[in-house]
C-alpha positions as CSV (number, residue, x, y, z in Angstrom):
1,X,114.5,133.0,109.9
2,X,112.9,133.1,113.3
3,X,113.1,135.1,116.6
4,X,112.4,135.3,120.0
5,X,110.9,138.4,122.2
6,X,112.2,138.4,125.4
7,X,110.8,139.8,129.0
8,X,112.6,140.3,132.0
9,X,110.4,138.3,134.8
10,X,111.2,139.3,138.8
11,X,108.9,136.1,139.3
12,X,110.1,133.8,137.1
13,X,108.9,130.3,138.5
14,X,105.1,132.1,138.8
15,X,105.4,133.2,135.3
16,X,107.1,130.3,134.1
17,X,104.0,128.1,135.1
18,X,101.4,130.2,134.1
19,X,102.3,130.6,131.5
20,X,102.1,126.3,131.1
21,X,99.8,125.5,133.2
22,X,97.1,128.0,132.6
23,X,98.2,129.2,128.8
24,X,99.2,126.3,127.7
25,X,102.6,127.0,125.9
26,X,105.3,124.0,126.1
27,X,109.1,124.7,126.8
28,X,111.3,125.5,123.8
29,X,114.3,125.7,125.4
30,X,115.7,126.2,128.7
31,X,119.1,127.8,130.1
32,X,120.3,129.2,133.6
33,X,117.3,132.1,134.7
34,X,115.7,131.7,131.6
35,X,113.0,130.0,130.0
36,X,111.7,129.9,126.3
37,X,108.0,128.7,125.8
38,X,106.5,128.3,122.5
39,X,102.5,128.9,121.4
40,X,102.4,127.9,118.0
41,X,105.1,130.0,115.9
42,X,105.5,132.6,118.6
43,X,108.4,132.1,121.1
44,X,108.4,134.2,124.1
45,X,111.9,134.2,126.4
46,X,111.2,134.7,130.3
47,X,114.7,136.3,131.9
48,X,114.8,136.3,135.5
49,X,115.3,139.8,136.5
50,X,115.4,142.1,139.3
51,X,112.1,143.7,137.7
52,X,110.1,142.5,135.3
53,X,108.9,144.2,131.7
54,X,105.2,145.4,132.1
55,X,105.0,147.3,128.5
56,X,103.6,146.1,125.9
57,X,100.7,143.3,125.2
58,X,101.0,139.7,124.6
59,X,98.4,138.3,122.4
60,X,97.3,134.4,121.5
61,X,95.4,134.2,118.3
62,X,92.8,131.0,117.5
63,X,91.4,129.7,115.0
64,X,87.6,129.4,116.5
65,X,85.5,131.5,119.0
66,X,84.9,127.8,121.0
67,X,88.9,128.1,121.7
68,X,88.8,131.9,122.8
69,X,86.4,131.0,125.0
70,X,87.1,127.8,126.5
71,X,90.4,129.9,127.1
72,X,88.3,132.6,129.0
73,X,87.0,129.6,131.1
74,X,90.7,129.2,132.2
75,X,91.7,133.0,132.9
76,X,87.9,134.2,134.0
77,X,90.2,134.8,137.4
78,X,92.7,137.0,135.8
79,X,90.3,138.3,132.8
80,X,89.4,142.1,132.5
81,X,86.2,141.5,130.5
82,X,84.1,138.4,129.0
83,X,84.9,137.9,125.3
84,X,83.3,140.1,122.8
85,X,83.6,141.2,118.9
86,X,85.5,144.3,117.9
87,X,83.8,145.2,114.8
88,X,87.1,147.8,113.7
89,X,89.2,145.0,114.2
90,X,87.1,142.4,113.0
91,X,88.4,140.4,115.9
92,X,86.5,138.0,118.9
93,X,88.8,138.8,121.9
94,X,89.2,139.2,125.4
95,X,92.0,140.8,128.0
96,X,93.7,139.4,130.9
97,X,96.5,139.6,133.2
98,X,99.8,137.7,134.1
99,X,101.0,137.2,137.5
100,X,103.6,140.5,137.2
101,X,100.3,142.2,135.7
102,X,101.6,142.1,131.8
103,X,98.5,142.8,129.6
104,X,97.7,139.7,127.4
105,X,95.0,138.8,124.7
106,X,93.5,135.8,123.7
107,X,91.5,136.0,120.0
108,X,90.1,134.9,116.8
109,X,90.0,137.2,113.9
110,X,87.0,137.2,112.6
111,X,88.6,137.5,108.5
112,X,90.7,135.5,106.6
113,X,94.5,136.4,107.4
114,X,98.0,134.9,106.0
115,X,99.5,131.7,107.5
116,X,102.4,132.3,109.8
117,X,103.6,128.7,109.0
C-alpha cells in the first residue's frame, strides 16, 4: 500500500520547480493543476488552488550529514538557521521555507531507524 499527501498550491508553477530544481524531487505523475513529485518513498501532490496549505511541515530525511548540508548550500537563501544537532531528537537538521512560505526540514537522524523500503 502507498499514499500520497496532498497541498493546495496558489503558485503552482513556483512550487512545482522548487520543488525540482532546488529540492531535487522528480515527477511522479502529472494531471490537469496538479503535480505529484516523489523524494524517495514520500510522494507529495501539489493542487493548484485559489490558496495554498501553509500548515504543517515537510521534512527530507538523509542518510549523511555531507547531504544535509550540501542541501543547506542550496536553500541557505530560504534557510531559517545553519544546520545543527538536536540532542532530544537525536537528529542533524535544519529549517527552511518554500515559495508560499510552507515550513520544511532537511535531516539526518543521528540513530539507527527502520527502512521505509
Amino acid at each position: 500500500m502507498a499514499g500520497i499527501v496532498f497541498l493546495k498550491t496558489a503558485q503552482f508553477e513556483q512550487v512545482r520547480e522548487f520543488y525540482l530544481d532546488r529540492v531535487g524531487m522528480t515527477v511522479w505523475l502529472e494531471q490537469p493543476d496538479i503535480a505529484i513529485l516523489r523524494h524517495g518513498n514520500m510522494l507529495i501532490g501539489f493542487h493548484r488552488q485559489p490558496a495554498p496549505d501553509r500548515d504543517g511541515l515537510i521534512t527530507f530525511f538523509y542518510d549523511r550529514r555531507e547531504e544535509v548540508d550540501a542541501m543547506y548550500e542550496q536553500m541557505r537563501d530560504t534557510a531559517v538557521a545553519a544546520p545543527k544537532e538536536n540532542p532530544k531528537y537525536r537528529i542533524y537538521h535544519f529549517y527552511a521555507k518554500d515559495p508560499e512560505g510552507r515550513s520544511i526540514e532537511f535531516q539526518q537522524f543521528l540513530h539507527p531507524v527502520p527502512d521505509v523500503g
